[in-house]
Structures are given as C-alpha cells and as structure tokens.
C-alpha positions as a Markdown table, in Angstrom:
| # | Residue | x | y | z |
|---|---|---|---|---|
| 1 | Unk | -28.2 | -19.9 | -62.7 |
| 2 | Unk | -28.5 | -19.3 | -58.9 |
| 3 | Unk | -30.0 | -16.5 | -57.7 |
| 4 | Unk | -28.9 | -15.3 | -54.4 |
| 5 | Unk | -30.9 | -12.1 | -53.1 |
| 6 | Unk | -29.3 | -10.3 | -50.3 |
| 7 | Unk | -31.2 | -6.9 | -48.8 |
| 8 | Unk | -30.2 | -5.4 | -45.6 |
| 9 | Unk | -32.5 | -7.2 | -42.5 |
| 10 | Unk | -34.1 | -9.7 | -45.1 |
| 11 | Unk | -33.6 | -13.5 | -45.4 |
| 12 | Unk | -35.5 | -16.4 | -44.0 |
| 13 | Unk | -36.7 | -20.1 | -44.9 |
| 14 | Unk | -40.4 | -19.9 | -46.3 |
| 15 | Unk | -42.6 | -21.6 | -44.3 |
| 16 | Unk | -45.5 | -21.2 | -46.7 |
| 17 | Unk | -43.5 | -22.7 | -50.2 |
| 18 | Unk | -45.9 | -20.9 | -52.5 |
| 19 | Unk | -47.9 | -17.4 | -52.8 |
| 20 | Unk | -51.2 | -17.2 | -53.4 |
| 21 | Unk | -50.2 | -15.8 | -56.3 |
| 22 | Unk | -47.8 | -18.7 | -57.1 |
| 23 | Unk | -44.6 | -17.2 | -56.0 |
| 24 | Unk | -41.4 | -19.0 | -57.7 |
| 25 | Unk | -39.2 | -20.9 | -55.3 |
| 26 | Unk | -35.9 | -17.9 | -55.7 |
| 27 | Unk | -38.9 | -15.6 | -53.9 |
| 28 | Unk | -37.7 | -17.6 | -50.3 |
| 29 | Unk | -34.9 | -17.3 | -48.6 |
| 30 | Unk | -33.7 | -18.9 | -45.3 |
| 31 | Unk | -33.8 | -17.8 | -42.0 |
| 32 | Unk | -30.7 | -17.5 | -39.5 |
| 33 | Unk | -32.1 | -18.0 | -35.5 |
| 34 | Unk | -30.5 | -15.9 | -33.8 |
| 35 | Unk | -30.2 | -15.7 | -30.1 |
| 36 | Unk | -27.9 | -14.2 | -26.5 |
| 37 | Unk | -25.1 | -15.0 | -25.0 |
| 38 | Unk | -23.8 | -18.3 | -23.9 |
| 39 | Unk | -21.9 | -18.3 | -20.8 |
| 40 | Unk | -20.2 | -21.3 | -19.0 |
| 41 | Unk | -22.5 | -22.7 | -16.6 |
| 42 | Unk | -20.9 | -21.4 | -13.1 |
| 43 | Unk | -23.2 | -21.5 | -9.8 |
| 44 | Unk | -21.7 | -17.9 | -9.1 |
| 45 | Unk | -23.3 | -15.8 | -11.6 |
| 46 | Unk | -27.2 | -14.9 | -12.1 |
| 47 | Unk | -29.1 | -12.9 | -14.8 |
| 48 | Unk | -30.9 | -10.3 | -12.8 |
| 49 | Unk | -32.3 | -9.4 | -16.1 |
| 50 | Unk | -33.0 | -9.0 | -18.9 |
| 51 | Unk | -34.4 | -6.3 | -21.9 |
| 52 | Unk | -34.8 | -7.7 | -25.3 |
| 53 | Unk | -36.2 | -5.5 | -28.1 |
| 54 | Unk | -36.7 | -7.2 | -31.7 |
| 55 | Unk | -37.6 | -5.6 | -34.8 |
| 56 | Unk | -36.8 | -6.1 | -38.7 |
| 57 | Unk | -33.8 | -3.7 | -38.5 |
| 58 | Unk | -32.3 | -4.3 | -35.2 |
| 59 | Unk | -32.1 | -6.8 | -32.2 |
| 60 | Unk | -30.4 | -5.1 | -28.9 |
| 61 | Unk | -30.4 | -7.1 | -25.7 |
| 62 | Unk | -29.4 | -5.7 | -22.6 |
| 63 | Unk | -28.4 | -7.8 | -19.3 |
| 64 | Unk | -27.3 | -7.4 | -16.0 |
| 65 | Unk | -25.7 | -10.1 | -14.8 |
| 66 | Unk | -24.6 | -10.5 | -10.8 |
| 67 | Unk | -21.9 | -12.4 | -9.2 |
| 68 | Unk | -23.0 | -13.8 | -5.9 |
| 69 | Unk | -20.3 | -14.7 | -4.7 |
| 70 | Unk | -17.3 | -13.9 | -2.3 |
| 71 | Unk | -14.6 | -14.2 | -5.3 |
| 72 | Unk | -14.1 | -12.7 | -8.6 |
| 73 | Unk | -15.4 | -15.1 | -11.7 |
| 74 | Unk | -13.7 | -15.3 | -14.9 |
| 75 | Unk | -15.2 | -17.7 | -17.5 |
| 76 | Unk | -15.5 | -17.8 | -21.2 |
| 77 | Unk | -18.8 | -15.7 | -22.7 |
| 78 | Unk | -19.4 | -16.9 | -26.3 |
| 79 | Unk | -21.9 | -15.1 | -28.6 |
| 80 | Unk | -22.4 | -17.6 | -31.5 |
| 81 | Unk | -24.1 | -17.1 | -34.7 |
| 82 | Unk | -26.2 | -18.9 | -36.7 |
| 83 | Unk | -25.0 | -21.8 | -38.6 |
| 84 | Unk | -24.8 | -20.9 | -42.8 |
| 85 | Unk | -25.7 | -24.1 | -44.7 |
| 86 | Unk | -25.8 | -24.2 | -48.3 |
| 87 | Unk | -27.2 | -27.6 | -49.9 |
| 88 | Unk | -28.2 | -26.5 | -53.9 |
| 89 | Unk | -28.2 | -23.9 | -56.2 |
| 90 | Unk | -31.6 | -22.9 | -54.6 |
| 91 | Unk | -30.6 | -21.9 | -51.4 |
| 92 | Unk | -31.1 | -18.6 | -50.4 |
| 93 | Unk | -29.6 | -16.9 | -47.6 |
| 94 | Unk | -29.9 | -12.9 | -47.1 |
| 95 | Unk | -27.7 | -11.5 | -44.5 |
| 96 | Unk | -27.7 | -8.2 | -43.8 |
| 97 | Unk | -23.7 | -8.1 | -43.9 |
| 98 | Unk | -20.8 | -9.0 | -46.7 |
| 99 | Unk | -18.4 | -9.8 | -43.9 |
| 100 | Unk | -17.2 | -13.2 | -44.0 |
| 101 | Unk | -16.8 | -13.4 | -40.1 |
| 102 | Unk | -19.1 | -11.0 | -39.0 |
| 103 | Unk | -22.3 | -11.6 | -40.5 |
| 104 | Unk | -24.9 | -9.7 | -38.4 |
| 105 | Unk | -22.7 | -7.3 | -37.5 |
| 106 | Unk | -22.7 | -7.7 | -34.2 |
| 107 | Unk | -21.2 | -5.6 | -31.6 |
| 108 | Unk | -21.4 | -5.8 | -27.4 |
| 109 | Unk | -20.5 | -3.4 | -24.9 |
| 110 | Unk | -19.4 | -4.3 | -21.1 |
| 111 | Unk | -20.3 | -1.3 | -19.0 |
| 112 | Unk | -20.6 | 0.8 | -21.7 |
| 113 | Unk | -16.9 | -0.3 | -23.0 |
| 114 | Unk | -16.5 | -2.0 | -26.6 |
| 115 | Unk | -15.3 | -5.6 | -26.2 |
| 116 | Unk | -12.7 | -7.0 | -28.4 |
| 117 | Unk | -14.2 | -10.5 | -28.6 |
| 118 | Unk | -11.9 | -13.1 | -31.0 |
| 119 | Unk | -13.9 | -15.2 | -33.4 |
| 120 | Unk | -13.5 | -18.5 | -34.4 |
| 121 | Unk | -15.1 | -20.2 | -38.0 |
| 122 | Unk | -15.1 | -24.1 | -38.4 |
| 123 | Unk | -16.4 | -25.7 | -41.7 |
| 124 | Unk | -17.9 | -28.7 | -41.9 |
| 125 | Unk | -19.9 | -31.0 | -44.3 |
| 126 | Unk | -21.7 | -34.0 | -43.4 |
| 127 | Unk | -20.6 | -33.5 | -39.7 |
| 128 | Unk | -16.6 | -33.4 | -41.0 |
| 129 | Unk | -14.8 | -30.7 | -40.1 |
| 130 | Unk | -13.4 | -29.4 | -44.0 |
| 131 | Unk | -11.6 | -26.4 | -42.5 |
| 132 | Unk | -8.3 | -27.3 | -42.9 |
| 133 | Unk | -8.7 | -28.6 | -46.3 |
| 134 | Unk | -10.4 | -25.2 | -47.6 |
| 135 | Unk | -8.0 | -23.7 | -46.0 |
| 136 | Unk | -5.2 | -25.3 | -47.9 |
| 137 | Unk | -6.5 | -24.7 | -50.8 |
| 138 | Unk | -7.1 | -20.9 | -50.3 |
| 139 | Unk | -10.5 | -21.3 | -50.5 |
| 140 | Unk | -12.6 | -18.5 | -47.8 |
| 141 | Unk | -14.8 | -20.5 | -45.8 |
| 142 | Unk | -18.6 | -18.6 | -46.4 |
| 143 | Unk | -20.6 | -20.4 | -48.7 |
| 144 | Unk | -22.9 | -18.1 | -49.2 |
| 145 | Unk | -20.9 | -15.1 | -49.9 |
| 146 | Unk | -20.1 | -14.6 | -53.8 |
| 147 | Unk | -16.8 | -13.7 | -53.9 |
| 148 | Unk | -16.3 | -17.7 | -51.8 |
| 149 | Unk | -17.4 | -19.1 | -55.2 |
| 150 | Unk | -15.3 | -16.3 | -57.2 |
| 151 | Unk | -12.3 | -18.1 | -55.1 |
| 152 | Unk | -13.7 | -21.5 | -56.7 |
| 153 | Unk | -13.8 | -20.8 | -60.5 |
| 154 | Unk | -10.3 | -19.9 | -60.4 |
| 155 | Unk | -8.7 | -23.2 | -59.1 |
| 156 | Unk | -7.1 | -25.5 | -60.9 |
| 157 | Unk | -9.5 | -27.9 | -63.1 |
| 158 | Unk | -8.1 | -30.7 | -60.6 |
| 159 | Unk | -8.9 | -29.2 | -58.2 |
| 160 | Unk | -12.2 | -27.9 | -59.1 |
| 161 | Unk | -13.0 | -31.9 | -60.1 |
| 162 | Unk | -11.4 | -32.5 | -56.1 |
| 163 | Unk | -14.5 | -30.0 | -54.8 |
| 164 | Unk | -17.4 | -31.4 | -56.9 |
| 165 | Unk | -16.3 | -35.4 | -56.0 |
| 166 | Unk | -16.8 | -34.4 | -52.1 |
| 167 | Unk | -19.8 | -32.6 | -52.8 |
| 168 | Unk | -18.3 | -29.6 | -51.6 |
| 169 | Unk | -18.8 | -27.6 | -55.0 |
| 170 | Unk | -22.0 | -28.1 | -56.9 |
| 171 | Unk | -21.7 | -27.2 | -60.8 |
| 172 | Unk | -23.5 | -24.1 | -62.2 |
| 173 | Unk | -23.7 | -23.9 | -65.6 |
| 174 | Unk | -25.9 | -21.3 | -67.6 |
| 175 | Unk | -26.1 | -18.8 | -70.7 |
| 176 | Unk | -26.7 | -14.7 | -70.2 |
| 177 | Unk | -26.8 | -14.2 | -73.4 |
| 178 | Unk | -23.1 | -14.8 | -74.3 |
| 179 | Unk | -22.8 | -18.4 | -74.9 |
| 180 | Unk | -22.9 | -21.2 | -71.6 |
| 181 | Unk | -20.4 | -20.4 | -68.4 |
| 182 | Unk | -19.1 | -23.0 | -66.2 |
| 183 | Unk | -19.4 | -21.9 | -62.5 |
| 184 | Unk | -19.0 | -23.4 | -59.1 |
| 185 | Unk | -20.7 | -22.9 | -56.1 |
| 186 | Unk | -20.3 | -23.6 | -52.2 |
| 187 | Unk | -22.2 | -26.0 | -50.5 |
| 188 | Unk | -20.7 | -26.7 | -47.2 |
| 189 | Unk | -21.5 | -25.5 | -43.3 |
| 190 | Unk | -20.3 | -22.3 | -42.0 |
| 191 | Unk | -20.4 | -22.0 | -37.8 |
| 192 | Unk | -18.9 | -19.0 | -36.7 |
| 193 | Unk | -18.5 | -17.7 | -33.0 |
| 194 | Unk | -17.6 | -14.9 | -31.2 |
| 195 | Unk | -15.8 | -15.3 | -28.2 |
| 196 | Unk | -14.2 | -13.8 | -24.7 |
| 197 | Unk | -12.8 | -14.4 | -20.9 |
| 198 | Unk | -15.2 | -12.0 | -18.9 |
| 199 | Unk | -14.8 | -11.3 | -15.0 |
| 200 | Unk | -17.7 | -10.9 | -13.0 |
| 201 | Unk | -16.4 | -8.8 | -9.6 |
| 202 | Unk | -17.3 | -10.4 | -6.5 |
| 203 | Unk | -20.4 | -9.4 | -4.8 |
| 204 | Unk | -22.2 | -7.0 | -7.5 |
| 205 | Unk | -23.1 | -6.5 | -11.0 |
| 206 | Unk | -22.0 | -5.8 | -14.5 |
| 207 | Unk | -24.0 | -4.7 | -17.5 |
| 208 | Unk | -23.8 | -6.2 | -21.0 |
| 209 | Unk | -25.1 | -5.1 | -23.9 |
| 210 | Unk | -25.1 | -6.7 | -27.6 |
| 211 | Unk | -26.4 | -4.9 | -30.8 |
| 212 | Unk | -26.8 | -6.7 | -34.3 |
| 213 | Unk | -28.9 | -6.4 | -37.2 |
| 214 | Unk | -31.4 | -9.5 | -37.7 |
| 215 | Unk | -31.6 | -12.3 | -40.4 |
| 216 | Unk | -35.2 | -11.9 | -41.5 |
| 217 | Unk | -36.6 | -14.2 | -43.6 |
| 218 | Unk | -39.4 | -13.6 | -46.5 |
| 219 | Unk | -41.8 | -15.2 | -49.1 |
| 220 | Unk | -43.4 | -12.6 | -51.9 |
| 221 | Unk | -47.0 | -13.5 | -51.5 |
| 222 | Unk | -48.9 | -15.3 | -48.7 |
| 223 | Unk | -51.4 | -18.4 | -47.7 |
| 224 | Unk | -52.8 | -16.9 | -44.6 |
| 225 | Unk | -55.8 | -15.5 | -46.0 |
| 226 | Unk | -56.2 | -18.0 | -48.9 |
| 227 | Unk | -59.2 | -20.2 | -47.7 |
| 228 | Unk | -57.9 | -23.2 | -49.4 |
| 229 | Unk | -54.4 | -23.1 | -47.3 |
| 230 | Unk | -57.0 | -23.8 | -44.0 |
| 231 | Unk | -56.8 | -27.7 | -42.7 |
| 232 | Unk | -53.3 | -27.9 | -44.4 |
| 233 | Unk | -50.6 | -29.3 | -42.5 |
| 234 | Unk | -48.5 | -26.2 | -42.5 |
| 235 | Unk | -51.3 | -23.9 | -41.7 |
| 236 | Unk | -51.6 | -26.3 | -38.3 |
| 237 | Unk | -48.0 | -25.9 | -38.2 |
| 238 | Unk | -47.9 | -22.1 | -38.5 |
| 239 | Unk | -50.5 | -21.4 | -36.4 |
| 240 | Unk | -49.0 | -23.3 | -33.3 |
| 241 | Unk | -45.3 | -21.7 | -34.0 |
| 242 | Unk | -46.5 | -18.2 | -34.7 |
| 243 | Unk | -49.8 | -18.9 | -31.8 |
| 244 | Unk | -51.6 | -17.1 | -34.5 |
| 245 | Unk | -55.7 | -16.2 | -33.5 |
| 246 | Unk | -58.3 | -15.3 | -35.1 |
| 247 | Unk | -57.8 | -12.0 | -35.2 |
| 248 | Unk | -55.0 | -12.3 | -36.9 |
| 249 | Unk | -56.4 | -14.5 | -39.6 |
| 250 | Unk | -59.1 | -11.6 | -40.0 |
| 251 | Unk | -56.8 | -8.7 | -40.8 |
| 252 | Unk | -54.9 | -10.7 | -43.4 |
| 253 | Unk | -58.8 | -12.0 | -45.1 |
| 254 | Unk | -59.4 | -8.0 | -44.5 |
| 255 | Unk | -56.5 | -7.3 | -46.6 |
| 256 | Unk | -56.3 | -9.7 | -49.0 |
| 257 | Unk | -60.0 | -8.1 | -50.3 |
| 258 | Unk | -59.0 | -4.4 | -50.2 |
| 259 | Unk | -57.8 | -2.5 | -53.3 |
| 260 | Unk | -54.1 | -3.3 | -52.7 |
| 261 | Unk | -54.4 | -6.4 | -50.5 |
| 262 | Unk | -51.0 | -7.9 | -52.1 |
| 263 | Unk | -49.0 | -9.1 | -48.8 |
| 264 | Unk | -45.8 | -10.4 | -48.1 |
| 265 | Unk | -44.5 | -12.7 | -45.0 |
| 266 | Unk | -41.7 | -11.4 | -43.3 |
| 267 | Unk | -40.4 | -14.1 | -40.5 |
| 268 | Unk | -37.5 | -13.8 | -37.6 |
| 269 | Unk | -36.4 | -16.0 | -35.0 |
| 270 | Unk | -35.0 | -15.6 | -31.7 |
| 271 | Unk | -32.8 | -18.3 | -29.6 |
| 272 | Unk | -34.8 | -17.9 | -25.9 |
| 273 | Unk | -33.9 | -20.6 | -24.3 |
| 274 | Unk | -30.5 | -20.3 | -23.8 |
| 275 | Unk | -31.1 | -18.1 | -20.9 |
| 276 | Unk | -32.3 | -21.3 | -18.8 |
| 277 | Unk | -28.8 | -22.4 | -18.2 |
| 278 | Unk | -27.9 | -19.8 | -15.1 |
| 279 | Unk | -28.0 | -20.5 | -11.7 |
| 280 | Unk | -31.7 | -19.1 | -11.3 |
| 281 | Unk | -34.2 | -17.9 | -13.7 |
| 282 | Unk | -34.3 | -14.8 | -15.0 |
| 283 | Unk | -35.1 | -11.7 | -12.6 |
| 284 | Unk | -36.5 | -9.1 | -14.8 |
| 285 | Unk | -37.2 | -10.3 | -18.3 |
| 286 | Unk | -38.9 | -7.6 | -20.7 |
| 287 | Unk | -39.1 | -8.3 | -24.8 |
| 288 | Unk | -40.4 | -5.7 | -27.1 |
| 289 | Unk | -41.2 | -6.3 | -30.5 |
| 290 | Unk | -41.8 | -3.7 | -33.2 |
| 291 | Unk | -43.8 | -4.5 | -36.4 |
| 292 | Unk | -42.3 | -1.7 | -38.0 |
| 293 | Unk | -45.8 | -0.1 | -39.5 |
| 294 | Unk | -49.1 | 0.5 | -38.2 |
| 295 | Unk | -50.5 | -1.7 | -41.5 |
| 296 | Unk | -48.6 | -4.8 | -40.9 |
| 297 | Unk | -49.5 | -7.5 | -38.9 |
| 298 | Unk | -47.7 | -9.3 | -36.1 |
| 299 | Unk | -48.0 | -12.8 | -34.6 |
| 300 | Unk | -45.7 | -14.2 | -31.5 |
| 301 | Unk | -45.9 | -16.6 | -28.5 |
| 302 | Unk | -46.5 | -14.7 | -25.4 |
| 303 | Unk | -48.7 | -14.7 | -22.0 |
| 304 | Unk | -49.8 | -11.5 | -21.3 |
| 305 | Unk | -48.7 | -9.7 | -24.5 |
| 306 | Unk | -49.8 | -5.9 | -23.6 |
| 307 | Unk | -49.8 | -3.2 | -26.8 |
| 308 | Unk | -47.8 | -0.1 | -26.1 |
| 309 | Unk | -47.6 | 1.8 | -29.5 |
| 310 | Unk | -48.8 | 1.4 | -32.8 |
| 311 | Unk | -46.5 | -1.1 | -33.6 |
| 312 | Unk | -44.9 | -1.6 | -30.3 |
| 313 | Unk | -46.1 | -4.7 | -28.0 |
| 314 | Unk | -44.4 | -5.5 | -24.6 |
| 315 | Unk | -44.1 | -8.5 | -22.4 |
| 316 | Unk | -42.7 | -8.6 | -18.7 |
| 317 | Unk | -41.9 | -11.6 | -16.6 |
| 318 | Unk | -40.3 | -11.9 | -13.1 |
| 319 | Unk | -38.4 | -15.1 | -12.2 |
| 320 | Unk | -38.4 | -16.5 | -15.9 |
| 321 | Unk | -37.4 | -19.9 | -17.7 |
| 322 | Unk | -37.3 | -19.7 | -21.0 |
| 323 | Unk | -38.8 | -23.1 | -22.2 |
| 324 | Unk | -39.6 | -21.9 | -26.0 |
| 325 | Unk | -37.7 | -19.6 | -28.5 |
| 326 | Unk | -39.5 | -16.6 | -30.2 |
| 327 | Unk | -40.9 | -17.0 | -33.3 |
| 328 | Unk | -42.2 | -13.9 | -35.2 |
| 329 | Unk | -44.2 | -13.9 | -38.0 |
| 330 | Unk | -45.3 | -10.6 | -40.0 |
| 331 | Unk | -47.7 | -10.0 | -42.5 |
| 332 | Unk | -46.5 | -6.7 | -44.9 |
| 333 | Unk | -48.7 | -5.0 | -47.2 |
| 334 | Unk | -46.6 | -4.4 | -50.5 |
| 335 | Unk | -46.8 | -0.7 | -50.4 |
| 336 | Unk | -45.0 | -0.7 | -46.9 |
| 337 | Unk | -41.8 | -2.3 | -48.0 |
C-alpha cells in the first residue's frame, strides 16, 4: 500500500536516500521548484526590481516592472507551477493544498488589486498529451491527489484494464486487516499554469505582487554529520548545490553529539533564472530567507550573504542576471518541528 504524506509547507525529493538512522524510503517526498513570473519577451518592459522573501511557510515576491516606452504594452503574464509527476507507488508528493488546480495556493495582486488570472492543466505521459482521453473518461487530472485515484476504482473493469495497459494506472493491491483490496493509482504528468493579458502604461511603472505557500521537501534523519557520508558522490553533489562550508558541516557534527541531536533535512527550491529574460537585468534585486528557528541550520548559494536576524539572512544586488536558481537546504532539530 502507498503511502502518500501530505503536511502543510512539506514535500520534497530526498537528496540524501537514507538517514543515519536508516530512514525507510515513504520518509522522502519530492520537491516542487518553484519560481516568478514569466512574461513575453517584449523590448518595452524592464524589472526595476525585485524583493523575494523565502521561508518554509511562505514565498512572496514583489516587482516593479516599467514600461519604457511611448505606448501602452499588453502581453500575456503566465505564472506556472511546478510540474506533478507520479512514476510508482513510492512517489511522494506533499503539497500544501487539496486543490486540484491550485496547488500552492497562489494568489497575485496588480497595484494592490486581486487578479483574476485563468488557469490552464494539460496531462501528459511519455511526452503525450492524455488530456482529452482523461477527460473522456471523467477521470480528474491530478495524480497525486487521492480522491484522482477514488475516480479510478470506480470505472468500469475495461476500462480500469484500458488505464493499466497505457501505464497510466499502476495496480495497488494490499490487506488492512480485512482481507486483500484492489486499488488503482495515477501515474501520469500534471502541468498546470496560471495565466493573464497585463498592460503596462506607457512611460511608468506598475507593481506586482504574488503570494503562495512553498513545496518543501524532507527526509527524517540526515548524512551531513555522519562521517562515513564524506567523499560520497552525493555529499560532492550537496555541497556544490547547497554551497554548504565548513561551518555548516560543524553545527550539524555539533548536533548530531548533543543530548537530542536527532535532525531532519528540510529542502526548497526556487526558479531564479527566469528573471534573465527582460530587456535589462534586474535593477534592485533583494532575497531574504528565513530558517524559521534560531536552532536550525541554513545553507544557500549567495555572494555577499549578510545575517540580519536570528534566522533572517539578506542578499542585495544592483543590475542582476540570474544565472543559477536557489537551492535551500535546512537542517531541523526534531524538537523544532
């Protein structure tokens, strides 16, 4: 039997497999990248900035975007989520929403006005758009939502046998304690995107603002202090991704040997470098990132990363290309969560 975890703000792919107390594989989950908005490349408009702030509860960006130009702009602004994949019965994926369009719930203001954006959701497996065939068959198109593979057990037996021969339903079968049950479960892509026609005035600015709650991903149990993990290919890995330093690697040793050293990873990713495709760099681009609690540790990418709080840390560029996404990687002491 499958066991999906959901939790408000958790859900992310383990990078470290395995605990250092031999954590079982339904401890991971996978992680959603999430990232801004994508705009129609038009020489007209420029981000004058930018204010990203990223913690495990919430992700709000903030932009000002200018029209430099002697005519009013209208193009299509997109906001689009992360792709859902489900492959196996082991694939876990927390979101912190049950909506089956809106799984972040995700909300953006244009000069402090709500916008009505449409949404459109595609299916697809193998690179085949499956949309229309779900659809005909009444079948909802999140795979990871429950109530999707509620939809499945009740079809027709043919059609059930239709499902499983495309790979698009993988049998579950198990025993609870009242004799084996025959279940289905989705394995397809979900892409959902949130859409809208925005006009930029002519000659000045507009504000936009988008709030959502964060796909965060987590493994019960840690490597990072576990000597034997050092020289290991994803310990190279994780160490370029998350830039983690020494220091780092010294709290989590520190930890691991105090009276309730048990740690967890909690991981989130952020889409940066989306924000290369305007007509100039950035203007003003400032991140902040929360750990949430003065015991956990943090790791991220950054040049001249400055500590502002207790768990707050702040970076601030001027004319800025985004050439790398963010990458976040937290180390949680159980009695925090």
């Amino acid at each position: 039997m499958r066991a999906r975890t959901r939790a408000l703000g958790v859900g992310l792919a383990a990078l470290i497999a395995a605990a250092a107390t031999d954590a079982a594989a339904n401890d991971s989950s996978a992680e959603l990248a999430t990232g801004g908005l994508v705009l129609t490349r038009n020489p007209a408009i420029e981000m004058r900035s930018e204010d990203l702030s990223i913690s495990t509860k919430a992700v709000r960006v903030h932009y000002v975007f200018a029209n430099t130009s002697a005519n009013d702009v209208t193009i299509l602004v997109a906001f689009p989520m992360p792709d859902v994949t489900i492959e196996g019965l082991d694939d876990n994926i927390v979101v912190p929403s049950e909506s089956p369009t809106n799984l972040l719930g995700f909300v953006t203001t244009v000069d402090g006005q709500p916008v009505a954006a449409q949404v459109e959701q595609k299916a697809l497996k193998n690179g085949a758009d499956i949309t229309a065939y779900l659809n005909g068959l009444g079948i909802p198109l999140a795979p990871h939502l429950q109530s999707t593979n509620d939809v499945l057990d009740k079809l027709p037996k043919a059609a059930q046998d239709a499902l499983v021969a495309r790979s698009l339903a993988i049998p579950d079968d198990y025993d609870v304690g009242h004799g084996m049950e025959h279940h289905l479960s989705a394995a397809w892509t979900l892409k959902t995107t949130f859409y809208w026609r925005q006009t930029f005035p002519a000659g000045r600015t507009i504000d936009v603002e988008h709030n959502y709650t964060p796909s965060v991903g987590g493994t019960a149990g840690t490597q990072w202090a576990d000597p034997a993990f050092v020289g290991t290919a994803l310990y190279t890995q994780g160490r370029q991704r998350y830039c983690i330093d020494d220091a780092f690697l010294a709290g989590a040793a520190k930890a691991r040997t105090s009276a309730n050293g048990y740690m967890t990873e909690q991981r989130i990713d952020y889409v940066l470098t989306t924000g290369a495709n305007w007509k100039a760099p950035i203007g003003d681009f400032h991140m902040t990132i929360d750990k949430g609690a003065s015991a956990n540790l943090v790791s991220f990418c950054g040049n001249g990363v400055a500590r502002t709080g207790p768990t707050r840390f702040e970076v601030h560029y001027t004319n800025f290309t985004p050439t790398k996404d963010v990458a976040i990687l937290l180390l949680v002491p159980v009695a925090q969560q």
